[in-house]
Steps between C-alpha positions, in 0.01 A plus 500: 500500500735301721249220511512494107836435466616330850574074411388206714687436839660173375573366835128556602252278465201622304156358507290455187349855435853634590638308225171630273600875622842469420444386158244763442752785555769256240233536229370867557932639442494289185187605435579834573868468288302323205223808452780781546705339206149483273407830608898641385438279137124638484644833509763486234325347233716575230747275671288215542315508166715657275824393626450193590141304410452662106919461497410126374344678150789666409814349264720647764429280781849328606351199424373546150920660440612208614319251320597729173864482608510125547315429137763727330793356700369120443281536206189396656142624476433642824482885449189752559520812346155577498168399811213562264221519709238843676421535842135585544254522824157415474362550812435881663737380804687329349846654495415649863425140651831389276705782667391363872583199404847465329598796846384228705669233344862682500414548864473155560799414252718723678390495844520125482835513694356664793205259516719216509716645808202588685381164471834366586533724813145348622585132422865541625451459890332174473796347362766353698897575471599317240168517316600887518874429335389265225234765365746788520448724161175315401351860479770642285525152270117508482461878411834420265338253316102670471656784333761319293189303374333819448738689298533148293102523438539920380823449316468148324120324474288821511677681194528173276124404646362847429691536130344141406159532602485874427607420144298189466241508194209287410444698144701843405065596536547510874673783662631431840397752739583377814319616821679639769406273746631213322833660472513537839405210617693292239828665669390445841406191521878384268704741770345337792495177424836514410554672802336183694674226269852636597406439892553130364857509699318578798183270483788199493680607764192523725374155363887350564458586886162374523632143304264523179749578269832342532813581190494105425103532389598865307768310278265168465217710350762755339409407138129519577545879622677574189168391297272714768739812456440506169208447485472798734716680291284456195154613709704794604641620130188470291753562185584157323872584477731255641723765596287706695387202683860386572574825663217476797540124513925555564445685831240260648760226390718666748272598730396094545920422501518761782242367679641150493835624648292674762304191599832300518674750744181479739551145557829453496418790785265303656670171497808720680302607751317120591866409539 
């Protein structure tokens, strides 16, 4: 047990199956931290599924209130009183398999934080000093900025994503029964990639050291981003309304803003330290 949780000798120099070993024992903890978190949400079901996955369905969500509180208070046409659609499972497995799943995925969600400082302990003692000071925090900022983009993805594009195409009908003739797999995956895949797309902060600070990305090429091709953010905003929110759109595309407005003033304190950091 010592061996599983002793770190790497920094001032030792380790061949290439030391290195191998040591990163073995970084991925079996947050392997080991990811599957006790799934095993905690596989337990308490109720939590997970009830509380938290089927919460989308319901009038109540937060979201849905304050959509209803805005159209009252600005007399716009955003409210949802009502997600008219049945859950149904087709296959015999089918809401076993889903249950694995989704505990998995919340172990992975939340264990996230400890992956990325296990990682970060096995990459720190190749850098130098000052490599060391300049990425102070990254793991905190990084983990920040997964689960900000996260709760964005549960609170903001899933409900308005799920209420659209939940709704949606071809002919009043065609009853929408949706599987449970597709609801499922639907709110995965908008919760992680939201999740991912918020890491944009991150990605351009990386890219600013390495001299790909510098704040003068950000604000030349600022106007074009605008066009590609909405355009991702629009792929993301399925429903036609401006509004909705407006309220995904906002963030990732000031996500790319962020990102610029990032990029321009790495080389103005840089520069400095030429000097």
């Amino acid at each position: 047990m010592s061996k599983f949780f002793k770190s790497a000798d920094p001032n030792t120099e380790m061949s290439f199956l030391d290195h191998l070993e040591a990163l073995r024992w970084h991925l079996v903890r947050s392997a080991a931290v990811i599957i006790i978190i799934a095993i905690a949400a596989f337990i308490r079901k109720d939590i997970l599924f009830d509380g938290i996955i089927f919460a989308l369905k319901r009038p109540d969500f937060p979201t849905y209130r304050m959509l209803c509180w805005l159209s009252e208070k600005y007399s716009l046409d955003l409210c949802i009183k009502d997600v008219s659609f049945s859950l149904i499972s087709i296959n015999l497995s089918g809401q076993f398999t889903t249950h694995m799943f989704v505990a998995f995925i919340t172990g992975l969600v939340l264990g996230m934080p400890y992956l990325l400082w296990e990682i970060w302990r096995f990459v720190k003692p190749a850098l130098s000093g000052k490599e060391k000071r300049y990425s102070r925090g990254i793991v905190f900022f990084t983990s920040f900025l997964f689960m900000t983009g996260v709760l964005f993805g549960y609170y903001i594009i899933s409900p308005m994503s799920i209420n659209f195409l939940g709704s949606y009908q071809v002919s009043s003739q065609v009853v929408n029964q949706i599987n449970l797999d597709s609801y499922i995956s639907t709110i995965t895949i908008l919760t992680l990639a939201s999740g991912v797309i918020f890491e944009l902060p991150m990605v351009v600070y990386f890219l600013s050291k390495l001299g790909v990305i510098t704040p003068a090429f950000m604000r030349q091709y600022r106007k074009h981003s605008m066009v590609v953010i909405l355009i991702v905003a629009a792929l993301i929110t399925p429903s036609p309304d401006v509004t909705s759109q407006m309220l995904v595309a906002l963030p990732l407005f000031l996500l790319y803003e962020i990102s610029i003033f990032i990029s321009a304190a790495v080389v103005k950091r840089e520069v400095g330290d030429i000097r």
